[in-house]
C-alpha positions in Angstrom: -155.0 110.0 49.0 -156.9 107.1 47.1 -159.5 109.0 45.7 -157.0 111.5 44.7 -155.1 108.6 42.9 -158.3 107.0 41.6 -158.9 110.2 40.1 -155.9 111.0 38.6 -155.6 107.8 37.1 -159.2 108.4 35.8 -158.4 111.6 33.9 -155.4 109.5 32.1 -157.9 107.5 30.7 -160.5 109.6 29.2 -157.8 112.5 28.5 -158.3 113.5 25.0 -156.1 114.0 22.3 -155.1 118.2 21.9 -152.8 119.3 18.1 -151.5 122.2 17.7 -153.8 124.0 15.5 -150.8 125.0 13.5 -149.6 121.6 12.8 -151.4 120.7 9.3 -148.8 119.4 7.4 -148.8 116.0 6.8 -146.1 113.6 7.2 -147.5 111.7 4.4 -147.7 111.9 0.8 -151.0 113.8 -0.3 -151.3 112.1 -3.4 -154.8 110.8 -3.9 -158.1 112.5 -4.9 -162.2 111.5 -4.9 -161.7 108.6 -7.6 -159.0 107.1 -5.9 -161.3 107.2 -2.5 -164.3 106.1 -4.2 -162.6 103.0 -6.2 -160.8 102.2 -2.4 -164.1 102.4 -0.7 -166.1 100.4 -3.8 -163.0 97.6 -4.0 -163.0 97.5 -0.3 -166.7 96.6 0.3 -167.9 95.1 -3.2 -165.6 92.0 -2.5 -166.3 88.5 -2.9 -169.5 89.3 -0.5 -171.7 89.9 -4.2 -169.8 86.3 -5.7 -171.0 84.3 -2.9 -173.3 85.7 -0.6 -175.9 86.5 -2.9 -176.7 83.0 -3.6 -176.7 81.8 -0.4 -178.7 84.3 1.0 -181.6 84.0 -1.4 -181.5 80.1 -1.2 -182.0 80.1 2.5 -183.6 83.3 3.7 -184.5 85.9 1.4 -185.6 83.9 -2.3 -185.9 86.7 -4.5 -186.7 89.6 -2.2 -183.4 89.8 -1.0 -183.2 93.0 -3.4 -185.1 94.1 0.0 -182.5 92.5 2.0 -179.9 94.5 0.3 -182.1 97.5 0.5 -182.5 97.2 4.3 -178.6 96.4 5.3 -177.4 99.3 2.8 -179.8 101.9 4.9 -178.0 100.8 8.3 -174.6 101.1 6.6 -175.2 104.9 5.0 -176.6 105.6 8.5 -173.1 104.6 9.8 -171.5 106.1 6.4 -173.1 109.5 7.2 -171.4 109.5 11.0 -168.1 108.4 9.3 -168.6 111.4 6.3 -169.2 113.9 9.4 -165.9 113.1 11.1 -164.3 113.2 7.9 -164.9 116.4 7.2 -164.3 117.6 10.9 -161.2 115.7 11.5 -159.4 115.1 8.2 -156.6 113.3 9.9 -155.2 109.3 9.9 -156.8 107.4 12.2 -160.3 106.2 11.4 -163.0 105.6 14.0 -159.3 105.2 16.4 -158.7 109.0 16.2 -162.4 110.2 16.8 -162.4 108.5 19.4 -159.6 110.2 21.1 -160.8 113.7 20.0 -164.2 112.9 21.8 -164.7 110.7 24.5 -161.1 110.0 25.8 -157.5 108.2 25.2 -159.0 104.8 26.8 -161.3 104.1 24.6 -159.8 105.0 21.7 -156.9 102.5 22.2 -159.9 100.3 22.4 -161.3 101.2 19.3 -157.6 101.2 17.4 -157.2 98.0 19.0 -160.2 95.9 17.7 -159.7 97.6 14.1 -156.7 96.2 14.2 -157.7 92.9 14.7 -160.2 93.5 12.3 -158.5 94.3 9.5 -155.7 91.7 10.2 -158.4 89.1 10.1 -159.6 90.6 7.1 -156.4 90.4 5.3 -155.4 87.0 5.8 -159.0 85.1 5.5 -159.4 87.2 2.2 -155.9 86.1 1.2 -156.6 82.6 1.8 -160.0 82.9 -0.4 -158.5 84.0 -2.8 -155.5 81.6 -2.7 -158.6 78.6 -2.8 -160.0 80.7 -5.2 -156.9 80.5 -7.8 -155.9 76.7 -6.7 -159.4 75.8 -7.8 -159.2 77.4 -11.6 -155.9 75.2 -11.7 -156.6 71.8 -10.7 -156.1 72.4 -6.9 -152.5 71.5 -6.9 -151.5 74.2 -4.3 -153.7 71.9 -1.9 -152.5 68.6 -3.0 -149.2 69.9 -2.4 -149.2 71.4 1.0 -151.4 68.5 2.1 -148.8 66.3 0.8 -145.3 67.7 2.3 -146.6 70.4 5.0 -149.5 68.8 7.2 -150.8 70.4 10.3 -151.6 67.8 12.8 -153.7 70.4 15.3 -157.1 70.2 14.6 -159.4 73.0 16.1 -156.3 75.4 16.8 -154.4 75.5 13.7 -155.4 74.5 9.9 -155.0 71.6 8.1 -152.1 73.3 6.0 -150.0 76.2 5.6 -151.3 78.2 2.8 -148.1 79.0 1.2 -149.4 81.2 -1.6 -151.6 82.7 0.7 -148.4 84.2 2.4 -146.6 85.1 -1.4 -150.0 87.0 -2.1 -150.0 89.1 1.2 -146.1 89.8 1.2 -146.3 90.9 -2.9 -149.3 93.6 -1.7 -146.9 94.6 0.9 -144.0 95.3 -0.8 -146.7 97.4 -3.5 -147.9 99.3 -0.2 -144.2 99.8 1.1 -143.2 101.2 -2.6 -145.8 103.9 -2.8 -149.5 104.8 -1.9 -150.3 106.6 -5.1 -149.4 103.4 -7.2 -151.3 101.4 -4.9 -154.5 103.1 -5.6 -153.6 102.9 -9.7 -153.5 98.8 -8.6 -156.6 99.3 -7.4 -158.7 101.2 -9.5 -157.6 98.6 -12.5 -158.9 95.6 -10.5 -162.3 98.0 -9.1 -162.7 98.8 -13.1 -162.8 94.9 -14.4 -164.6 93.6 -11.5 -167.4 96.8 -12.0 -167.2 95.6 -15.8 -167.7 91.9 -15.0 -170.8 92.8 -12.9 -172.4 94.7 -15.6 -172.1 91.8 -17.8 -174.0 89.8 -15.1 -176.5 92.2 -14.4 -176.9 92.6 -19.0 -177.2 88.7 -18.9 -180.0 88.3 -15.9 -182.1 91.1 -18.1 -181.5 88.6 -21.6 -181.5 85.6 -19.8 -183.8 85.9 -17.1 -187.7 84.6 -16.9 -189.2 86.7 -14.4 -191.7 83.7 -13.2 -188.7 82.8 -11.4 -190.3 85.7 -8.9 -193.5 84.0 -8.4 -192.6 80.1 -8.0 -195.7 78.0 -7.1 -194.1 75.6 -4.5 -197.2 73.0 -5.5 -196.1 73.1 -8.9 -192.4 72.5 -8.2 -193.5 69.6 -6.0 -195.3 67.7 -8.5 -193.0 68.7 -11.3 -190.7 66.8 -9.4 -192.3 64.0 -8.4 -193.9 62.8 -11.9 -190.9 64.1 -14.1 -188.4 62.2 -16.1 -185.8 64.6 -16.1 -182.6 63.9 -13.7 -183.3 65.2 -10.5 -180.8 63.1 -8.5 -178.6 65.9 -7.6 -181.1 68.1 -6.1 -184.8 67.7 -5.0 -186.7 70.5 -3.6 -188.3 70.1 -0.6 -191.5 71.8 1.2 -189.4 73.6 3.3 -186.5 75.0 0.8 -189.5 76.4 -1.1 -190.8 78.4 1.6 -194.4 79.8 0.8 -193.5 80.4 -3.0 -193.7 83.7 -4.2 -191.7 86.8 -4.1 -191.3 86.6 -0.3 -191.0 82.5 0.4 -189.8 83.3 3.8 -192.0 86.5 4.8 -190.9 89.6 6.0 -188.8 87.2 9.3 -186.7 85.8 6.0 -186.1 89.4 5.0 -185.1 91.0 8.0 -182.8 87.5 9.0 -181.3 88.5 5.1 -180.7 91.8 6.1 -178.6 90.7 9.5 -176.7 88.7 6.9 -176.2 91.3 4.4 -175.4 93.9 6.5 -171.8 92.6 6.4 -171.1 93.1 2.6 -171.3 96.6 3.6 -167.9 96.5 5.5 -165.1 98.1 4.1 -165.8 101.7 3.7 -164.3 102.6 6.9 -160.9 102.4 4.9 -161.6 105.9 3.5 -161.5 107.2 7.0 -157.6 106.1 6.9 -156.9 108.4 4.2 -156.8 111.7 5.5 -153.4 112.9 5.5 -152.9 111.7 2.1 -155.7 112.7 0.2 -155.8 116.7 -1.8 -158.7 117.8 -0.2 -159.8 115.3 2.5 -162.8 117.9 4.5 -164.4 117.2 0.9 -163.3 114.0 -0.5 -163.3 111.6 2.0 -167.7 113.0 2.5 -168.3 112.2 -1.2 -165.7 109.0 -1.2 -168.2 107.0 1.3 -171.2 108.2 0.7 -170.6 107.4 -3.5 -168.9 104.0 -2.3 -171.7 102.9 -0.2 -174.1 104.0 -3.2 -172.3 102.4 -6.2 -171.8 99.3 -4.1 -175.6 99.2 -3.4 -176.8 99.4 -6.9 -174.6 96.3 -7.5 -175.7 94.2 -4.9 -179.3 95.2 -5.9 -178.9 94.4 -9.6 -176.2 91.7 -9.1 -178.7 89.9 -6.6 -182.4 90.9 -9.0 -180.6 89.4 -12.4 -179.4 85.8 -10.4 -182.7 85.7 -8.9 -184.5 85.8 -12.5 -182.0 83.7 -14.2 -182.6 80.9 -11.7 -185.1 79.7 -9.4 -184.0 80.5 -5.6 -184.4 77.1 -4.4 -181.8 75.8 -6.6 -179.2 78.3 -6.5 -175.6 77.1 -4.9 -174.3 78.2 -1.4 -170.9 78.6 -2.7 -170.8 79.6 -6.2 -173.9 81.0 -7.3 -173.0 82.7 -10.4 -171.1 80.0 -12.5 -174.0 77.5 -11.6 -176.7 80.6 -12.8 -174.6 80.6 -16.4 -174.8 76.9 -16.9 -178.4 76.7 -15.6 -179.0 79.1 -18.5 -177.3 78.0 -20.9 -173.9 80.4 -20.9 -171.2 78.2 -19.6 -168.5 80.1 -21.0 -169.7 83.3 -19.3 -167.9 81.3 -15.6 -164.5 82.5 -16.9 -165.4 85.7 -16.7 -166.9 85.2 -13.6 -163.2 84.0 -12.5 -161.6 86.9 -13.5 -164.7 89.2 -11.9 -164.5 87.1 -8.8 -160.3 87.0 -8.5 -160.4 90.9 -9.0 -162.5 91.3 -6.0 -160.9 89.7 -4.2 -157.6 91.3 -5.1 -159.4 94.8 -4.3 -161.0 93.3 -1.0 -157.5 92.3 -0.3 -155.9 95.6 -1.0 -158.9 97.1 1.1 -158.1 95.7 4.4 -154.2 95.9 4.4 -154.7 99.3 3.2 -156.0 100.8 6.3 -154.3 98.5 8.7 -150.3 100.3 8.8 -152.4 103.5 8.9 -154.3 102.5 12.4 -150.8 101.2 13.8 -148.8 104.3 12.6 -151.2 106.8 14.2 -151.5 105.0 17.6 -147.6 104.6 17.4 -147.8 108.5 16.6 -149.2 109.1 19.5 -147.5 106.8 21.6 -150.0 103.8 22.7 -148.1 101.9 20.8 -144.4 100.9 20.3 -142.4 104.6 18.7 -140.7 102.7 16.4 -143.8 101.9 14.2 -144.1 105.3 13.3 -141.3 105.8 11.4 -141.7 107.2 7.8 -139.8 106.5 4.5 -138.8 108.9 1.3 -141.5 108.0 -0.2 -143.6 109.3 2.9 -145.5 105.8 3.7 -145.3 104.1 7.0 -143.0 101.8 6.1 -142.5 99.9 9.7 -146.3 100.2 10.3 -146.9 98.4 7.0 -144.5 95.5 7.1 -145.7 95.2 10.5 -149.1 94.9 9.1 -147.8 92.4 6.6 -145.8 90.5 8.9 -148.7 89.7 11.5 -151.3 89.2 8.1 -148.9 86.6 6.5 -148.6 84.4 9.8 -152.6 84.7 10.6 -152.7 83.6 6.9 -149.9 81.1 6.9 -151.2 79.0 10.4 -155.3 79.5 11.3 -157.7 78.2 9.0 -159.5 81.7 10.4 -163.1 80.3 10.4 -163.4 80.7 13.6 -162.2 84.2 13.9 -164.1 85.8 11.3 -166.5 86.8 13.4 -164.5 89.0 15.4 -163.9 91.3 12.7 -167.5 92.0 13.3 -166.9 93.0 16.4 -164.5 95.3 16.2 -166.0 96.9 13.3 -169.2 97.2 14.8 -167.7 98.7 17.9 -166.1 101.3 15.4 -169.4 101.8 14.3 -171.0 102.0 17.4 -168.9 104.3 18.8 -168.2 107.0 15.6 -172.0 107.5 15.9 -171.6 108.3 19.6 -169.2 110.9 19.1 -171.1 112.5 16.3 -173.9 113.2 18.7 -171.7 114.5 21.6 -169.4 116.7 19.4 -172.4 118.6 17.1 -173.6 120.2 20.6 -170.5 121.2 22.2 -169.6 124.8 22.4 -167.2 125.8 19.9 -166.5 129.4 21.2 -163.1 129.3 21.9 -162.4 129.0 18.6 -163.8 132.2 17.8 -161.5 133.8 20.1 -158.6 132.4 18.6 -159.8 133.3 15.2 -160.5 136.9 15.8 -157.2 137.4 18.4 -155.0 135.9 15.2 -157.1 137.8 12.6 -156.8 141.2 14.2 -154.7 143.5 12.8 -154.6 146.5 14.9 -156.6 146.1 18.7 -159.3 149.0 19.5 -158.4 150.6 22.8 -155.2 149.1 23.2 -156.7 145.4 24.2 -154.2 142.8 23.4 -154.3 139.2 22.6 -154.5 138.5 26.3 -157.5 140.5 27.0 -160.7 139.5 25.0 -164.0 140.4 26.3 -165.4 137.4 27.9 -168.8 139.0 26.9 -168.2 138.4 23.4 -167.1 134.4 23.8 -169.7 132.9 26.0 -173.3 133.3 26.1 -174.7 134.0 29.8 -173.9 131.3 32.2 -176.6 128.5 32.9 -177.5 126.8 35.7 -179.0 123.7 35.8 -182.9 123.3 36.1 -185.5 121.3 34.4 -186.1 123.9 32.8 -183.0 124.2 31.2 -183.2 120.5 29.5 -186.4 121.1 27.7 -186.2 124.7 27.0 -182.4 125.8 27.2 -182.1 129.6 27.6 -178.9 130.0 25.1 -179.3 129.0 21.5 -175.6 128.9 21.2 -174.2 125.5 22.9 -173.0 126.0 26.2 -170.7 123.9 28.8 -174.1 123.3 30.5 -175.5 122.1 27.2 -172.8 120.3 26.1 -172.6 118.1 29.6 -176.3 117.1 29.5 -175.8 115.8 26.0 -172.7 114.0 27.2 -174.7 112.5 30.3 -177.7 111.7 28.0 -175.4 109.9 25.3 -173.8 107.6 28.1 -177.2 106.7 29.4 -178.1 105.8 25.7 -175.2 103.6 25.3 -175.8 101.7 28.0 -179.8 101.7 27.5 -178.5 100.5 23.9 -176.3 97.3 25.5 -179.6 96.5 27.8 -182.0 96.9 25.0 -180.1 94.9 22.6 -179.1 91.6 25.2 -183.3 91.9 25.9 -184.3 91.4 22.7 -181.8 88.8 21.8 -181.6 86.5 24.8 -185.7 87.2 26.2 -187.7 86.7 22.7 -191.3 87.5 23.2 -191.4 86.8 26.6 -193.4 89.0 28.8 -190.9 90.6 31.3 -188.8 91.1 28.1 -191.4 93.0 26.6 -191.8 95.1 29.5 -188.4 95.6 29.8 -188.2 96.8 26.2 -191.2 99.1 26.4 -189.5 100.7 29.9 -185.8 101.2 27.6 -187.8 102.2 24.5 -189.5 105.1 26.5 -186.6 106.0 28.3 -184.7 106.3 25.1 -187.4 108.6 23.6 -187.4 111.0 26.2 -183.4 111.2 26.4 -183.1 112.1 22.9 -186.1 114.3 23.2 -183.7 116.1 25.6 -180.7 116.1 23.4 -182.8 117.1 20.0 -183.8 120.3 22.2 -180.4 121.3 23.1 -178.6 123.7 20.8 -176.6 122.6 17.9 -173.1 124.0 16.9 -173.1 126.3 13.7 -170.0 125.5 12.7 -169.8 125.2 9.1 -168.5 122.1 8.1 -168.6 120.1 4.2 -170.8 117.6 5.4 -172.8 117.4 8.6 -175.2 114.2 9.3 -178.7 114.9 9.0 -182.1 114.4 11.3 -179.5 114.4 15.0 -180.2 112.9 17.4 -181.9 110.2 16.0 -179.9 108.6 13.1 -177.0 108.2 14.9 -179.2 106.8 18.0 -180.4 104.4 15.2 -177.4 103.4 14.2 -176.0 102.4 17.4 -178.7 100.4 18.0 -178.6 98.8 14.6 -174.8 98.0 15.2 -174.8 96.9 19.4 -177.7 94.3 18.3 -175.8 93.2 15.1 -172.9 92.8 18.2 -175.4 90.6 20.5 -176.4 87.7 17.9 -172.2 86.8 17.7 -171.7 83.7 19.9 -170.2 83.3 23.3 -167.1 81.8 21.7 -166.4 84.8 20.0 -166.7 87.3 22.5 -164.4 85.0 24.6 -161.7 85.4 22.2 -162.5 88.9 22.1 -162.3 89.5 25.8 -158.5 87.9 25.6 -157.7 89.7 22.4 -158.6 92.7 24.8 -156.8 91.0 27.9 -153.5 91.5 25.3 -154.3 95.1 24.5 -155.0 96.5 28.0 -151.5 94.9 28.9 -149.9 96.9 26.5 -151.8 100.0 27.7 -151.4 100.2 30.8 -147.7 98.3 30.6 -146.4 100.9 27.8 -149.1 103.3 26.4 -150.2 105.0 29.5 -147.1 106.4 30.3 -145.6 107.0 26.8 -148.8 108.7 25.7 -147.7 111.6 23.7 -150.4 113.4 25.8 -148.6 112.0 29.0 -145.7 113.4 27.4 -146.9 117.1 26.9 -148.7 117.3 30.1 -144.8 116.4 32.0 -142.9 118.7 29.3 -145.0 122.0 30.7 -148.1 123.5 30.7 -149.7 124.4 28.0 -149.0 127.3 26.5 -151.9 129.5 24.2 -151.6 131.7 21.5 -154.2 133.7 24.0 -155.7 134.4 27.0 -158.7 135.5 28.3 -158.7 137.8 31.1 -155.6 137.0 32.2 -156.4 133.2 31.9 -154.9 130.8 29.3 -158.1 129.4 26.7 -159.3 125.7 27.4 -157.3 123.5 24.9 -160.2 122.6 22.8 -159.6 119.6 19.6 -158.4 119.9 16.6 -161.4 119.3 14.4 -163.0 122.4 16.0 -160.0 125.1 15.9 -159.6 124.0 12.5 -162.9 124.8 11.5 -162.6 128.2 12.8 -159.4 128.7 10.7 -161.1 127.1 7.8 -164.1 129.9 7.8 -162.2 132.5 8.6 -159.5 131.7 5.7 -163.2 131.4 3.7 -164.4 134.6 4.6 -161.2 136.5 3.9 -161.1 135.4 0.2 -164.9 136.2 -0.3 -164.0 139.6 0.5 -161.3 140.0 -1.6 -163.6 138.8 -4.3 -165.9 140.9 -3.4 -163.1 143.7 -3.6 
């Protein structure tokens, strides 16, 4: 009786989520096109990140080969940008990493996946408002501060912030209200800002190539030192030291300072997952929302690279500022009027970064209230077909996260629950590609038959002509499978051998963080490295699905592999405070779960309505439900076929 129940309760958790292959219509208003996804995904990530972090960087890890840095953090990102462009393609629905999760590996954790993006992008939203609320009070004298400091005090220290930021608040509800009105003049919003900030970033890149002295890549730290010491210049407000000069040259740090860069950098990077939001509102999302991330994550590259080369020559590293990098470049060289263009670069960023994470934040919320893990009510659509309760739900929670917490602290767990994203899209690109896909073939040819040879129906197909032979387990069968078409035997070892990797992944990566150098962790490492080797080994010799899709990641297993283990050790250098609040930010979610969403599931709900009824049988016996991604492919390259043929004709 317990086992039964354990079980039962066990298949709720990991059931996944099953559409009707004829429900493609969109609730939503499919308004928006590549440009409109490429400026989302290029406003999104090119944010204040290329205004600030640039400089401080450079000054403390990189110097002037953090063009590497860049270089390194953007080749983790495409290799999550590629998973994200695969499930793009194969599920073009709202949802994000949230809803490939549920297609793949189960409703439990996809709720927590939805869960932590939302936190993410709630976090994002409000510390982005507030930066730029600083941002603005700064170019006017600070009197926002002065005000709030004055009349609205905070007396909590370490909980709550000094002062309510008031026009943090006004910011986040105006963006709101644009959201609420319409998404297609949202994304008109924010290709203006994208435009100006891409134009003010050209002008810094054209000033570093006037401006700059390229010596400033080859500083003799000796030099500097006695420069400093036997010159009458004013040095007072900053004298280099030994150590903030690192070995000199174009690597002052070494390689370490490059790679610790990179860590750093990785995080400018964010924001592309938006795109994934997009699907039910984008023309042609199997092929946009492929070229929107993969463009983003490129055009966003280049300007880091450039952004991050022309600073570098305009100004030695070791005296470039934390904070503000660019203005202090300008006056360095000469060009102090070139800082209000800076401002208006730097306030468009943020406007766009802003936009970017309240963007996809009502879309996460409407699709797990669509599906019932969260409350019904926040699915609710307006005439102008946007989520309107999801978004001022959104903007709501933002506003007061904006209005109270200072948010330092909680930055970090946007990382978290972005990385998780990460982390687990790339998981359920591997197990998907090598699952068989044959029942989609039966549904296409039972619904593109016109007239059945000897009067077999739509309930009698062949079973011959679905599956290839049976298999049966053998070591054999891992290193040399006897079908080249995936199988249900195939499929499960890949499954098995992507859950072993996961949690060889989790080892790997607390190893190499917490045990250093250290002999035993060594070992350890070398014993998980192996074992990793030979599990992908297995899964690269399994057969791959043929569906055709518009974009497909290449070199499987191993880039995704990669990028898992990219993002879980990325995860493990966050502090223990952190994951504490994440494990109660969890604590919250699972009592929502299992208080409202396991029972209101709208998976729950079918499964108590009836059984499932197919379009077809097989034998006599109804077809395994298989996802939506898949039985939409088979529709898609069926429809393709047909009009080739007409062509043809």
């Amino acid at each position: 009786m317990i086992l039964a129940k354990l079980k039962d309760v066990g298949k709720q958790l990991l059931r996944v989520k099953v559409v009707d292959c004829n429900a493609e219509d969109s609730r939503l208003c499919r308004c928006l096109n590549t440009f409109d996804l490429v400026a989302l995904g290029v406003g999104s990530t090119l944010g204040a990140g290329v205004y600030v972090l640039a400089g401080a960087v450079a000054r403390s890890s990189s110097g002037p080969a953090i063009v590497l840095s860049f270089l390194i953090a953007a080749l983790a990102s495409v290799l999550a940008g590629l998973c994200y462009a695969e499930f793009g393609a194969r599920v073009p629905k709202t949802g994000s990493a949230y809803l490939y999760s549920y297609v793949t590996v189960g409703e439990l954790w996809a709720f927590i996946t939805g869960w932590n993006l939302i936190l993410s992008y709630i976090i994002g939203t409000s510390s982005v408002a507030r930066a730029w609320s600083a941002t603005f009070d700064e170019l006017i004298g600070r009197h926002i501060e002065i005000f709030c400091r004055r009349y609205m005090t905070i007396n909590a220290p370490g909980i709550l912030a000094e002062y309510p930021d008031i026009f943090a608040v006004f910011i986040i509800l105006i963006l709101t209200g644009l959201l609420v009105f319409g998404v297609k003049e949202s994304a008109m919003v924010n290709k203006v800002f994208t435009c100006i900030n891409v134009l003010v970033l050209l002008f810094v890149v054209i000033s570093g190539m006037v401006k700059g002295n390229l010596e400033n890549w080859d500083v003799n730290p000796e030099k500097v030192l006695n420069f400093t010491r036997n010159s009458s210049h004013n040095m007072t407000d900053y004298l280099p030291t030994k150590e903030s000069l690192g070995q000199g040259g174009f690597m002052p740090f070494g390689f370490s300072g490059v790679l610790s860069g990179a860590a750093t950098c990785f995080y400018a990077f964010i924001g592309f997952d938006c795109i994934a939001t997009t699907g039910e509102e984008v023309k042609n999302p199997q092929r946009a929302i492929p070229v929107g991330i993969v463009a983003s994550l490129l055009i966003c590259f280049v300007a880091y690279f450039c952004v991050s080369a022309a600073l570098t020559v305009m100004m030695p590293y070791y005296l470039l500022d934390r904070n503000s990098p660019l203005p202090v470049a300008f006056k360095y060289v000469g060009w102090e009027g070139a800082t209000y263009a800076v401002a208006i670069g730097s306030l468009c960023a943020l406007s766009t970064s802003l936009l970017g994470s309240l963007f996809p934040l009502p879309r996460i919320i409407f699709a797990m209230a669509r599906d019932g893990l969260l409350f019904s009510f926040m699915a609710r659509i307006s005439k102008r077909k946007t989520p309107i309760i999801s978004t001022l739900v959104a903007g709501l929670l933002s506003a007061v996260m904006a209005f109270l917490f200072d948010l330092k602290d909680l930055v970090d767990l946007m990382s978290i629950g972005t990385l998780l994203a990460y982390t687990l899209v790339a998981a359920c690109v591997l197990v998907l590609r090598y699952q068989p896909v044959q029942p989609s073939a039966a549904y296409e040819m039972a619904n593109t038959q016109e007239e059945p040879d000897n009067n077999e129906s739509c309930s009698e197909v062949n079973m011959d002509m679905l599956y290839p032979p049976a298999d049966r387990f053998s070591i054999r069968n891992l290193f040399c499978p006897s079908n080249t078409e995936p199988s249900r035997l195939s499929g499960s070892i890949v499954n098995v051998c992507t859950s072993i990797l996961g949690v060889l992944v989790f080892v790997f990566s607390i190893v190499a963080v917490h045990g250093g150098m250290a002999p035993w962790s060594l070992t350890i490492l070398t014993i998980v490295t192996v074992t990793c080797l030979v599990l992908c080994g297995i899964v690269c010799r399994q057969p791959q699905s043929r569906t055709k899709l518009a974009f497909k990641v290449p070199l499987l297993p191993f880039l995704p592999v990669v990028s898992m283990f990219i993002n879980v050790y990325l995860m493990m250098q966050l502090g223990g405070g952190t994951w504490l609040r994440f494990a109660i930010w969890m604590a919250l979610g699972f009592v929502i779960y299992f208080g409202y969403g396991i029972r209101n599931s709208a998976e729950a709900t079918s499964n108590k309505s009836g059984p499932y009824k197919p379009a077809c049988t097989i034998k006599g016996e109804p077809m395994t439900k298989e996802k939506e991604a898949f039985l939409r492919d088979g529709q898609s390259a069926a429809a393709d076929d047909e009009d080739e043929d007409d062509d043809e004709d």
